[in-house]
C-alpha positions as CSV (number, residue, x, y, z in Angstrom):
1,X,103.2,36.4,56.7
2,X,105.8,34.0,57.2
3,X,108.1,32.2,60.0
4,X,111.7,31.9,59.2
5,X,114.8,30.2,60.7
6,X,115.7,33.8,62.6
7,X,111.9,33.4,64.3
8,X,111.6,36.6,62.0
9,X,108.2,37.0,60.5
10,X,108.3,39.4,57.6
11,X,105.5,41.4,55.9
12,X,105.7,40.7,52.1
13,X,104.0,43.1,50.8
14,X,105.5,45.6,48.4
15,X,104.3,48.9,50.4
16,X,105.8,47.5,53.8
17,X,109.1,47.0,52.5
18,X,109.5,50.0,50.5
19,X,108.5,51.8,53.9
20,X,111.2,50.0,56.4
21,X,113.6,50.7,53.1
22,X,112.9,54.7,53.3
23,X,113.9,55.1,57.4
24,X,117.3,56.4,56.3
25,X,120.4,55.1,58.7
26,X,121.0,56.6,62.2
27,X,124.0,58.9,62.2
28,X,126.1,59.9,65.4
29,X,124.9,63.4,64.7
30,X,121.1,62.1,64.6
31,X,121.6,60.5,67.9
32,X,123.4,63.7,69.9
33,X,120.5,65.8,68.4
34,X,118.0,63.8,69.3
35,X,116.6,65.9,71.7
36,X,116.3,68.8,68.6
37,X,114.4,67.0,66.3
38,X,110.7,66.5,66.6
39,X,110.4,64.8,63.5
40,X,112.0,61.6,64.6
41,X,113.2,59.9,68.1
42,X,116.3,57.9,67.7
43,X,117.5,57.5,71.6
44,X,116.0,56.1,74.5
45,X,115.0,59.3,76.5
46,X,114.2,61.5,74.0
47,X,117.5,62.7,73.8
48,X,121.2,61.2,75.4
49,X,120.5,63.3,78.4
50,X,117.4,61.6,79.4
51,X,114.9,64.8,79.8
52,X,111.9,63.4,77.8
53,X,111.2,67.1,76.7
54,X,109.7,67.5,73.3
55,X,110.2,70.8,72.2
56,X,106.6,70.8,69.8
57,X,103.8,72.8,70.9
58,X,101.0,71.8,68.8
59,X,99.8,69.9,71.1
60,X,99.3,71.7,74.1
61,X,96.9,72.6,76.8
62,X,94.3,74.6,74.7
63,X,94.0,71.6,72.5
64,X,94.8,68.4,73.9
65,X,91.1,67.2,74.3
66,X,91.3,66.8,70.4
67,X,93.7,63.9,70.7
68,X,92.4,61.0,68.9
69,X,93.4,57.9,67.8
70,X,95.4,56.8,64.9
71,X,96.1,53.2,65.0
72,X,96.4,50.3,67.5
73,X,99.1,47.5,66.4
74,X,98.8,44.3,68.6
75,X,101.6,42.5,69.8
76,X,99.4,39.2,69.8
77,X,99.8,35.7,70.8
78,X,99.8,34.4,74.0
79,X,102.8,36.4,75.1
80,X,101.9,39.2,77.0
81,X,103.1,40.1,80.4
82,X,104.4,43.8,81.1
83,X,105.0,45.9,78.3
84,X,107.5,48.8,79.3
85,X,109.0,49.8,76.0
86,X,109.5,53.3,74.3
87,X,109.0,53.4,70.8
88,X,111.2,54.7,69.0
89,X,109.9,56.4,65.3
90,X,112.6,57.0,62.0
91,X,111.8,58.7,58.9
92,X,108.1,57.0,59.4
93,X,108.9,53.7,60.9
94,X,108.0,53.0,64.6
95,X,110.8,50.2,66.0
96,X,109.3,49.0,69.3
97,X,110.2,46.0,71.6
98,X,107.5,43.7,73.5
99,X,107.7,40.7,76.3
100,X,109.3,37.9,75.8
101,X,112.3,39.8,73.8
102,X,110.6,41.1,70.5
103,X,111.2,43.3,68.4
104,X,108.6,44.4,65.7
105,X,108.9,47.3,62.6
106,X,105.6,49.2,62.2
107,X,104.7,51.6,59.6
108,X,104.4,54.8,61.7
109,X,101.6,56.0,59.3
110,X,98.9,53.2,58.9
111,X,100.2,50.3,61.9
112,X,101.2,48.1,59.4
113,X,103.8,45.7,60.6
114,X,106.5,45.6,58.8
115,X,109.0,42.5,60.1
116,X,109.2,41.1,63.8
117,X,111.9,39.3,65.3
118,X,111.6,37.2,68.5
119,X,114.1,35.7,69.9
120,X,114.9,32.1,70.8
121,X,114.8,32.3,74.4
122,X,115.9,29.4,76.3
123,X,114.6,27.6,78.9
124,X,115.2,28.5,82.0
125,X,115.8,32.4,82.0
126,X,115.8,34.1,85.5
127,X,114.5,37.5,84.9
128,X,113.5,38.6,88.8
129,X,110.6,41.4,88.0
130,X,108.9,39.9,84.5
131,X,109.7,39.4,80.6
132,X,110.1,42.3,80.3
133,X,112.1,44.5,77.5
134,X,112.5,48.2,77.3
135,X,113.4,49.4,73.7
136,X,116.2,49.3,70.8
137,X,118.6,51.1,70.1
138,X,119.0,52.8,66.2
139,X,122.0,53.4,64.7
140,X,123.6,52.8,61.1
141,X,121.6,50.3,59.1
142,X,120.8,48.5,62.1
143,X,118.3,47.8,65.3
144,X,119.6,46.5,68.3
145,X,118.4,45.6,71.6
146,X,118.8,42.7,74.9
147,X,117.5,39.9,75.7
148,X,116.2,38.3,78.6
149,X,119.5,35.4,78.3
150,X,121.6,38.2,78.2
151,X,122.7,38.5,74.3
152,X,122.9,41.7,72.6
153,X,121.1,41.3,68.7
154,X,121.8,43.2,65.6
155,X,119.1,43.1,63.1
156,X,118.9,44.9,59.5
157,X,116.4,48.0,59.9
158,X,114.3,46.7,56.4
159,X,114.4,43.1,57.0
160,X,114.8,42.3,61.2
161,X,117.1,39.7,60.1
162,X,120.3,39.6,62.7
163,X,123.2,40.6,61.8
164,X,124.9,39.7,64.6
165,X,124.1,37.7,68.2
166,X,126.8,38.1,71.0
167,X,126.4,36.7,74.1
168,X,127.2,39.3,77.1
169,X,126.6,37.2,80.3
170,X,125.4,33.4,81.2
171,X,122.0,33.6,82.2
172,X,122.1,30.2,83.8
173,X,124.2,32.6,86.3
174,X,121.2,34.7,86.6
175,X,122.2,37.3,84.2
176,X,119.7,39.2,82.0
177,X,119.1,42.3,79.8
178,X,116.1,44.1,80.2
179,X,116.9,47.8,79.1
180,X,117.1,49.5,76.1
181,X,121.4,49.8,75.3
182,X,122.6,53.5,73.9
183,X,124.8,54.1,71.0
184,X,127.4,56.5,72.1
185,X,130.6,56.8,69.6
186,X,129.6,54.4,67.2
187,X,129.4,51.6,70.3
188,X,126.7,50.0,72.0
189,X,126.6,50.2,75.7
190,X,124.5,48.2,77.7
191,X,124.2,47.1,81.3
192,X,122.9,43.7,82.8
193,X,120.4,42.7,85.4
194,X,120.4,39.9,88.3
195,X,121.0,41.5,91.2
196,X,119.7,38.9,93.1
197,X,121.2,36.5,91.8
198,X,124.6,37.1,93.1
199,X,126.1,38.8,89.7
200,X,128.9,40.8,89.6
201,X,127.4,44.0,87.6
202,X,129.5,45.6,84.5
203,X,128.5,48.1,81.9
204,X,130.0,47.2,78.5
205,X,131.0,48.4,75.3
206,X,130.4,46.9,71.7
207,X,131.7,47.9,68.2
208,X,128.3,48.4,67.2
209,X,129.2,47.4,63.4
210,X,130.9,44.1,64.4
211,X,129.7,43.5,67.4
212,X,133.3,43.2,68.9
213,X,134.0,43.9,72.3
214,X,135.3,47.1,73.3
215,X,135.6,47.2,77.1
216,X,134.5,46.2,80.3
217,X,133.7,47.9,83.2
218,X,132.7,45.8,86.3
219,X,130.1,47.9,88.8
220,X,131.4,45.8,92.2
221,X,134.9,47.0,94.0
222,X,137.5,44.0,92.9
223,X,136.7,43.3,89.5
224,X,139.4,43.9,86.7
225,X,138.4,46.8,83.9
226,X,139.4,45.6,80.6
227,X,139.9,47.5,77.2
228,X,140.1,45.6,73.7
229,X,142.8,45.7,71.3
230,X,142.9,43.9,68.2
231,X,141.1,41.2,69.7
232,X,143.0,40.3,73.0
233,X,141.9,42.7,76.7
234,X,144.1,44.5,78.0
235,X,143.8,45.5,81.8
236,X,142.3,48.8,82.7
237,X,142.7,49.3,86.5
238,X,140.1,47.3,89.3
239,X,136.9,49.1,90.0
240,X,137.6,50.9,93.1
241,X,141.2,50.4,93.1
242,X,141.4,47.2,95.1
243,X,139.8,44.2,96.6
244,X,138.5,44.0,100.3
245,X,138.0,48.0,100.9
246,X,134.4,48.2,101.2
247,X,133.5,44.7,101.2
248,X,134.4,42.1,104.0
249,X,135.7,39.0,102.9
250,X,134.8,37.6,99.6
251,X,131.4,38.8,99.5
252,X,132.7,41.1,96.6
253,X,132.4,38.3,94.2
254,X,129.3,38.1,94.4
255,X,128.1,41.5,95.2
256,X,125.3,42.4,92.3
257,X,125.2,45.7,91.9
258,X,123.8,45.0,88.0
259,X,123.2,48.5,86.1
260,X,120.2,47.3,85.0
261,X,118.0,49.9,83.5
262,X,120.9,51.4,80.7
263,X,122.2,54.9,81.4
264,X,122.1,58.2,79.8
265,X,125.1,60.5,78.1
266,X,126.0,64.1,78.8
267,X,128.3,65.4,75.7
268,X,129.2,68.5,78.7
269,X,130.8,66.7,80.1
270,X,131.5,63.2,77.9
271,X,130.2,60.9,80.3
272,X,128.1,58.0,80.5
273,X,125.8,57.9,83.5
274,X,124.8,54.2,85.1
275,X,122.9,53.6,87.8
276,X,123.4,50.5,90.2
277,X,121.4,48.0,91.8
278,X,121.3,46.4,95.2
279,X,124.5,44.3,96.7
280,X,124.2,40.8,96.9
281,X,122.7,39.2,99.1
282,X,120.0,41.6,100.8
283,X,121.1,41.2,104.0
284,X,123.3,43.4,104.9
285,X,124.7,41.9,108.4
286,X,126.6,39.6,106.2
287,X,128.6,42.2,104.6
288,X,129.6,45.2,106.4
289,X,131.0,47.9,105.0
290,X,129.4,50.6,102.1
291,X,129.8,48.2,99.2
292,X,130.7,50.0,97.0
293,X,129.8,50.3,93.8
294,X,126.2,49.3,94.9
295,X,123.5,51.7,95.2
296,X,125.3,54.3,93.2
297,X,125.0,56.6,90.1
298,X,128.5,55.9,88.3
299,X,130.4,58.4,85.5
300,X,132.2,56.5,82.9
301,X,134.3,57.6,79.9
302,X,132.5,56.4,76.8
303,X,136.3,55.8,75.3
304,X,137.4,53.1,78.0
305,X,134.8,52.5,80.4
306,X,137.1,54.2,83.1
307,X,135.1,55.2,86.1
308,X,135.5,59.3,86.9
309,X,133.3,59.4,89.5
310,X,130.8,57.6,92.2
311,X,127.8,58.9,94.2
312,X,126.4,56.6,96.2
313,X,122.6,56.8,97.8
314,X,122.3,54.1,100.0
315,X,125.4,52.7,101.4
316,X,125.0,49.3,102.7
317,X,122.5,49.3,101.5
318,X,119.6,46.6,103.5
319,X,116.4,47.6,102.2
320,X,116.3,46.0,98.6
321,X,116.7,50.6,97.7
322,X,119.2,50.0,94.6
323,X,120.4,52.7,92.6
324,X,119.9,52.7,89.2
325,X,117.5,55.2,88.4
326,X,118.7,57.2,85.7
327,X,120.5,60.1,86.0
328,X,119.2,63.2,84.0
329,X,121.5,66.1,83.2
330,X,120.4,69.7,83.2
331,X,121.6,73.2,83.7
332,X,119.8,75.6,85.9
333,X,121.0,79.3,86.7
334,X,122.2,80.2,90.5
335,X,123.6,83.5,91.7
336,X,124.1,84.6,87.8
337,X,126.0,81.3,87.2
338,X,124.9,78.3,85.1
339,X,125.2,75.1,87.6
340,X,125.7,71.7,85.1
341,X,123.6,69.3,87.0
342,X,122.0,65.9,87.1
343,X,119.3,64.6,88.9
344,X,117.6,61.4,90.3
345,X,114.6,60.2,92.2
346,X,116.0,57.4,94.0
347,X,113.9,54.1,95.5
348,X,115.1,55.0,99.2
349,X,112.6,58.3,98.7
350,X,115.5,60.9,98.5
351,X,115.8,63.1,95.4
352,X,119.5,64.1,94.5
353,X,120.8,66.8,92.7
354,X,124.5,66.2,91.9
355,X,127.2,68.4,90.1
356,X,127.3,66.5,86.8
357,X,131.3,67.6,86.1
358,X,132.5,66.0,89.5
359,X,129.4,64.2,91.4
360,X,129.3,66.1,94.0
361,X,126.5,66.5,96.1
362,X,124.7,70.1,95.8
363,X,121.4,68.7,97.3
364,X,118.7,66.7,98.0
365,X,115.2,66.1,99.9
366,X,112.7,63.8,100.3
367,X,110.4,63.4,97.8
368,X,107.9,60.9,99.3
369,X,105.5,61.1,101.7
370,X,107.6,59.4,104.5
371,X,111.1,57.7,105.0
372,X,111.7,55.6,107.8
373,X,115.5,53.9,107.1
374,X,116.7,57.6,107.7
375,X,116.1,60.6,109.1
376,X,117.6,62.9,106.6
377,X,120.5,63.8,104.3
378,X,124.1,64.8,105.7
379,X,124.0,68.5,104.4
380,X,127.6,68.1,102.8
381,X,128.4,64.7,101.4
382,X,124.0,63.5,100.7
383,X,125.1,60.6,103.1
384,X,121.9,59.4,104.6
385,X,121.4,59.3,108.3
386,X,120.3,56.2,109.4
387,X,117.3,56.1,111.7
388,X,117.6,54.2,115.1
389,X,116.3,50.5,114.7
390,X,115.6,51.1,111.2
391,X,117.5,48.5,109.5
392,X,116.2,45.1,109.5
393,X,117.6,42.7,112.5
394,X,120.4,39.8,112.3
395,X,119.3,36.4,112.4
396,X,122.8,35.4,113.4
397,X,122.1,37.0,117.1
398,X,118.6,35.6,117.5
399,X,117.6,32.0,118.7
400,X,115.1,32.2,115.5
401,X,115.5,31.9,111.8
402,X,115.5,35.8,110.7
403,X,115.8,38.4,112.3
404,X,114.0,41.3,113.5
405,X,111.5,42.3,111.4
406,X,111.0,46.5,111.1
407,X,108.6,48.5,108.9
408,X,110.0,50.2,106.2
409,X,108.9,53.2,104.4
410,X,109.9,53.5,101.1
411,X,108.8,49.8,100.4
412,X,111.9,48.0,98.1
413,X,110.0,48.8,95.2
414,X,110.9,52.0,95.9
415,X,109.3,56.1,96.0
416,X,110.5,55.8,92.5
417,X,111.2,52.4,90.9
418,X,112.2,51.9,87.0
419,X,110.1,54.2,85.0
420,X,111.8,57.2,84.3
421,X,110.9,60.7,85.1
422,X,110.7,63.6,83.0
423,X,112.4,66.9,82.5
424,X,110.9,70.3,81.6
425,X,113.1,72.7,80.2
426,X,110.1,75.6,80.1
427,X,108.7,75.0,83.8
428,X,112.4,74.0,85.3
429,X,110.5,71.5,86.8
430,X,111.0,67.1,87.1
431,X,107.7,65.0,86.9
432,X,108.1,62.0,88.8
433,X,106.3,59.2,88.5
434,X,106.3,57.6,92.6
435,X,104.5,55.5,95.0
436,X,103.3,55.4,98.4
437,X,104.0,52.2,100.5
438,X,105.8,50.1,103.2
439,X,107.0,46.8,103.6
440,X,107.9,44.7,106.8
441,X,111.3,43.5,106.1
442,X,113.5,41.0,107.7
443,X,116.6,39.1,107.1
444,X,117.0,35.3,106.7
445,X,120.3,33.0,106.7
446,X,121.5,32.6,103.3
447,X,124.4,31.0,101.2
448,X,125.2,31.4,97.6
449,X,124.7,29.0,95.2
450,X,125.3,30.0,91.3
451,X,121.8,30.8,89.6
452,X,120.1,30.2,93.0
453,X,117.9,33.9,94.4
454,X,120.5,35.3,96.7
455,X,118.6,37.4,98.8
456,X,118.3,36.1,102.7
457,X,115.4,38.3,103.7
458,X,111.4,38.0,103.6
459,X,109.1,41.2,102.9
460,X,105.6,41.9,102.6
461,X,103.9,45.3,100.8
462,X,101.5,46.9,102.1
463,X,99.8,50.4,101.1
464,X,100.5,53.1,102.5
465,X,97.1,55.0,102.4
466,X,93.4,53.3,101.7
467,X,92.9,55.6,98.9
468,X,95.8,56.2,97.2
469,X,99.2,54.4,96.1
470,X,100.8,56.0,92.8
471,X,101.7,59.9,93.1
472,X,102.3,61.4,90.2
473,X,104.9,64.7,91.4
474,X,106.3,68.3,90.0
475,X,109.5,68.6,92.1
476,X,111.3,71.8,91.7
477,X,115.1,70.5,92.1
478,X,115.9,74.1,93.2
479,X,113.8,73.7,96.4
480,X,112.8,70.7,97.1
481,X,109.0,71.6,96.8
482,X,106.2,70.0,95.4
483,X,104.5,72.1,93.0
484,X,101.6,69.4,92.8
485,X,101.1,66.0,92.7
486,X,97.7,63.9,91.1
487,X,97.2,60.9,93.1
488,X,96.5,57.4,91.8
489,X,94.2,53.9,93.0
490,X,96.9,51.8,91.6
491,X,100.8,52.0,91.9
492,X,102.0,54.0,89.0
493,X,104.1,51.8,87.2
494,X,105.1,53.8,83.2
495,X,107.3,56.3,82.3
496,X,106.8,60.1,81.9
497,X,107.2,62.8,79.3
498,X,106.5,66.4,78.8
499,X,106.2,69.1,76.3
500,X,106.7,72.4,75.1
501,X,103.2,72.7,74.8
502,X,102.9,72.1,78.8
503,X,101.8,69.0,78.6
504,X,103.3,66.2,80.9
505,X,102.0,62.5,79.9
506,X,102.0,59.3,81.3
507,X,100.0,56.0,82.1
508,X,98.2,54.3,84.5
509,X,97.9,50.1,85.7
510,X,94.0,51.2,85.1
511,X,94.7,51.6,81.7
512,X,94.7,55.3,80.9
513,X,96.6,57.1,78.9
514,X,96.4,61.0,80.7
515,X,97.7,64.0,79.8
516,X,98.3,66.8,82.6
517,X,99.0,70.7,82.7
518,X,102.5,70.9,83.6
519,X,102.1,74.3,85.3
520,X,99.2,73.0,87.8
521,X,98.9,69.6,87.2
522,X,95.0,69.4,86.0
523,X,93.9,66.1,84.2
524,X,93.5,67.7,80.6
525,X,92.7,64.2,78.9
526,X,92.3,60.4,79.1
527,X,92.3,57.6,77.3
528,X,91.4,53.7,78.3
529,X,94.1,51.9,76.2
530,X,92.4,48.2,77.2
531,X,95.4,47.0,79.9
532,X,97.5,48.6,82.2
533,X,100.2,51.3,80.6
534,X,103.5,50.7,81.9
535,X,105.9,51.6,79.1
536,X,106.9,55.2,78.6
537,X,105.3,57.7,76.1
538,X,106.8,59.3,73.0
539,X,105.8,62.4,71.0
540,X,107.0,63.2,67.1
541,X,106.1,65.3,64.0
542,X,105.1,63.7,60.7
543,X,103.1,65.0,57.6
544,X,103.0,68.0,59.6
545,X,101.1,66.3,62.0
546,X,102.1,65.9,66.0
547,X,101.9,62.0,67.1
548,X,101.9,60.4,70.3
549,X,102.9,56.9,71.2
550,X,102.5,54.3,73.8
551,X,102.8,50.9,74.4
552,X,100.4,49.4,76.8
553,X,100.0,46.2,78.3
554,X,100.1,45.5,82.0
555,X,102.5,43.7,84.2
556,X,105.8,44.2,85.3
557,X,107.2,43.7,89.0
558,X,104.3,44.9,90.6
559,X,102.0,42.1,90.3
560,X,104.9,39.2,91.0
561,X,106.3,41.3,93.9
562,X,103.5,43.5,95.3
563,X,102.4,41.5,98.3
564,X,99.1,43.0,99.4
565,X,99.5,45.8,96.6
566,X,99.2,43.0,94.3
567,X,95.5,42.7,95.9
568,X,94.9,46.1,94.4
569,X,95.5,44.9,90.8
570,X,95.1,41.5,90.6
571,X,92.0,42.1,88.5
572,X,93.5,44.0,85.9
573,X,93.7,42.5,82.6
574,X,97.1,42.1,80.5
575,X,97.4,43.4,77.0
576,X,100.2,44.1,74.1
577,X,99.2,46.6,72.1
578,X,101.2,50.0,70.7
579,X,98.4,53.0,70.6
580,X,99.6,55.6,68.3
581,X,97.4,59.4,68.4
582,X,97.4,62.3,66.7
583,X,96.3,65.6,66.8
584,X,93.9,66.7,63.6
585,X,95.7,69.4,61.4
586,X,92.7,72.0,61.5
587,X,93.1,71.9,65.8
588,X,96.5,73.4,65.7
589,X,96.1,77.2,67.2
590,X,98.1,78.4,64.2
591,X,96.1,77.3,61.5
């Protein structure tokens, strides 16, 4: 191995490289059929839509306990930390991100690494909830993904070196990128984080071959839309209209909102959905009004970055609840009509299901054990109904330096936080990865100050149960009821993803890798992976062969923002290490 200039270390050998050089380039067509093709996944989601539904059924509920190993590759070094990627696998090479902003290229057959880029980070990066990176994105000759100073990186699929480095926000401002960006139209699309930093969110556009600047969209009421034409912006309507609607003041320049964890596509309908985060600051006494477009699921054309619809969750928002959780399209049949819908499992405990063509609301429930901040959903518009004395105090009214204190039920790290659910299209059902706890909450004074935490409020977690914290659910969005659930010790902190075989899969902070009947919900299989699993599982076809993936290593928000959860899983060791598995040719029921 070698170091170069880049911080690229590339495998020398012969084999490697003739491997990375056989992943043939990612087409458009490859990325909207993603979701069709088991031999290869070449999206984040499994598909633009976001379901996580493999359609192989090899591997399935008669067979799973034959799972085995492959290969383990280690990340190494000393930089560990949370890994929450998704692998993603190309005509048999794995591409796979890691803490710190990494990338690596791993022969999907033996582990073998075949390049891995890290990036330069500066000092002085801001990421609020860990180092954190979530996945590439594939496309032409290329790999590209965030990092945590907010730059977007091309690098050559055979040889990790970049091909381009643009800069999409200042980190010294608190900006970040944490998610994995889509390719949508031969752009790249990505988000930012920094909510609570005082950002103003945006979702932008790249020409993913030059790495030019298509448009930008801003995610906070105010903020100027621009489209690029032969290199100068032209103005494309403020977000929201105008200044001042929603918003007191000038709290709008500075209102966060940051779409954070990426979006997903539907081709229904051509539209990007983006989730957004929490307004700036926390407390909510010092901005009246629904601030909009915090705590929202956004539609935005892929073409411009024009906004064609808002739903928002929480409005004015006070609890830390955000919105970004991803927004998963599916159709379902309803008095002998098909209904194109989306759904998401939001932090403040509510499941939506929206009209994907329009965003309106069709419904919603809880999906948690217990929600305090409201007592229910306004049967027409999904508006929540705020509980008496259930929003944190104002310290402005109160000879003390905070406010009221309340409990709160979700806690801020939500009934669902980042990792995303899953969507089966045999059992009609979503697998939700969620968690039980509260939080006492209370507001503080607070002022901004650029690259300063802009938050002015104080928390502490607590669990909600002695035995119990993460709930692993199967939520019929038709009804609202929980088929069944398997409880966990530890917060459940990775990613889900089911099968055709009715399988659904996902990891614990213990370290397990399990795998569940999706019907009923019984614990089929485990497997200690060594540290906490917190990224999101994949499952492909190779050599006629069905594969499984997994990135484990534990960290993540949890441990740097649990309060007494933290308690729970301070013990817990830290890891970095992609497990790959496979199921043995003679235990598939057809041979």
């Amino acid at each position: 191995m070698r170091l170069n200039r880049f911080g690229i270390r590339i495998a020398v050998s012969t084999l490697a490289l003739a491997v990375s050089c056989g992943a043939q380039a990612v087409t458009d067509e490859d990325i909207l059929n993603d979701a069709n093709t088991p031999e290869d996944v070449v999206t984040y989601g499994m598909g633009t839509q976001g379901q996580r539904f493999s359609t192989l059924e090899d591997l399935n509920t008669d067979n799973i306990q034959y799972l085995q190993p492959a290969w383990a590759f280690s990340f190494g070094s000393e930089k560990m930390r949370g890994q929450e990627s998704q692998p993603m696998i190309k005509d048999g090479v794995m591409y796979v991100t890691a803490s710190y902003s990494r990338v690596y290229a791993i022969d999907a057959r033996t582990g073998e690494e075949l390049w891995q880029y890290d990036a330069r980070l500066p000092d002085g990066i801001m990421p609020c909830c860990d180092v954190v990176n979530r996945g590439v994105a594939l496309y032409g000759d290329k790999v590209y993904f965030g990092t945590l100073d907010a730059r977007l990186v091309a690098l050559n699929k055979d040889t990790g070196k970049p091909e381009w480095i643009k800069k999409v926000a200042d980190y010294q401002a608190g900006y970040a990128i944490t998610a994995a960006p889509i390719i949508i139209k031969g752009k790249i699309i990505t988000g930012v984080a920094g909510g609570e930093f005082g950002v103003v969110g945006k979702v932008e556009a790249y020409d993913a071959e030059t790495g030019d600047l298509v448009w930008t969209r801003p995610t906070v009421e105010g903020h100027m839309g621009y489209v690029y034409e032969d290199g100068e912006k032209v103005e494309n309507g403020i977000s929201g209209g105008e200044a001042g609607r929603t918003w007191p003041g000038d709290m709008w320049k500075t209102g966060g909102a940051a779409p954070w964890l990426g979006g997903t596509y539907d081709q229904d309908t051509d539209s990007l959905f983006f989730g957004t985060s929490n307004p700036s600051p926390w407390n909510s006494h010092l901005r009246p009004g629904d601030n909009l477009f915090s705590s929202s699921r956004l539609a935005i054309d892929p073409d411009d970055g024009s906004i064609k619809w808002h739903f928002q969750t929480t409005p004015h928002d006070g609890w830390d609840y955000d919105g970004v959780n991803e927004l998963i399209s599916f159709n379902y049949e309803e008095d002998g009509k098909t209904v194109m819908a989306a759904a998401t499992a939001d932090r403040n405990g509510f499941f939506y299901v929206l009209n994907r063509e329009n965003g309106d609301f069709i419904r919603g429930f809880p999906f948690v054990d217990k929600i305090t901040w409201a007592t229910g959903l306004d049967p027409k518009t999904g508006r929540p109904i705020y509980a008496e004395g259930g929003r944190p105090g104002d310290p402005s009214v109160t000879d003390s330096t905070k406010g009221e204190a309340v409990v709160a039920q979700p806690a801020f790290l939500g009934g669902k936080n980042w990792m995303p659910m899953a969507y089966s299209q045999k059992t009609g059902l979503f697998y939700v990865p969620s968690n039980e706890w509260s939080m006492d909450i209370w507001n503080e004074p607070v002022s901004y100050k650029r690259g300063g935490a802009f938050l002015g409020a104080g928390f502490t977690i607590k669990p909600a149960n002695d035995d119990y914290i993460g709930v692993l659910r199967a939520m019929d969005p038709k009804t609202g009821e929980e088929v069944w659930r398997y409880e966990n010790p530890a917060p459940l902190w990775g990613g889900v993803m089911t099968t055709a075989g009715d399988l659904v899969f996902t990891g614990t902070p213990e370290g397990y890798l399990k795998a569940f009947d999706a019907k009923t919900g019984e614990e089929l299989y485990k497997f200690n992976t060594g540290s906490g699993v917190v990224g999101t599982p994949v499952t492909w076809q190779m050599d006629g062969q069905q594969f499984v993936s997994v990135a484990s290593g534990w960290g993540g928000a949890v441990p740097l923002w649990g309060g007494e959860v933290a308690k729970v899983v301070k013990h817990f060791n830290q890891g970095g290490t992609v497990w790959t598995f496979k199921l043995p040719k003679d235990r598939v029921a057809s041979q």
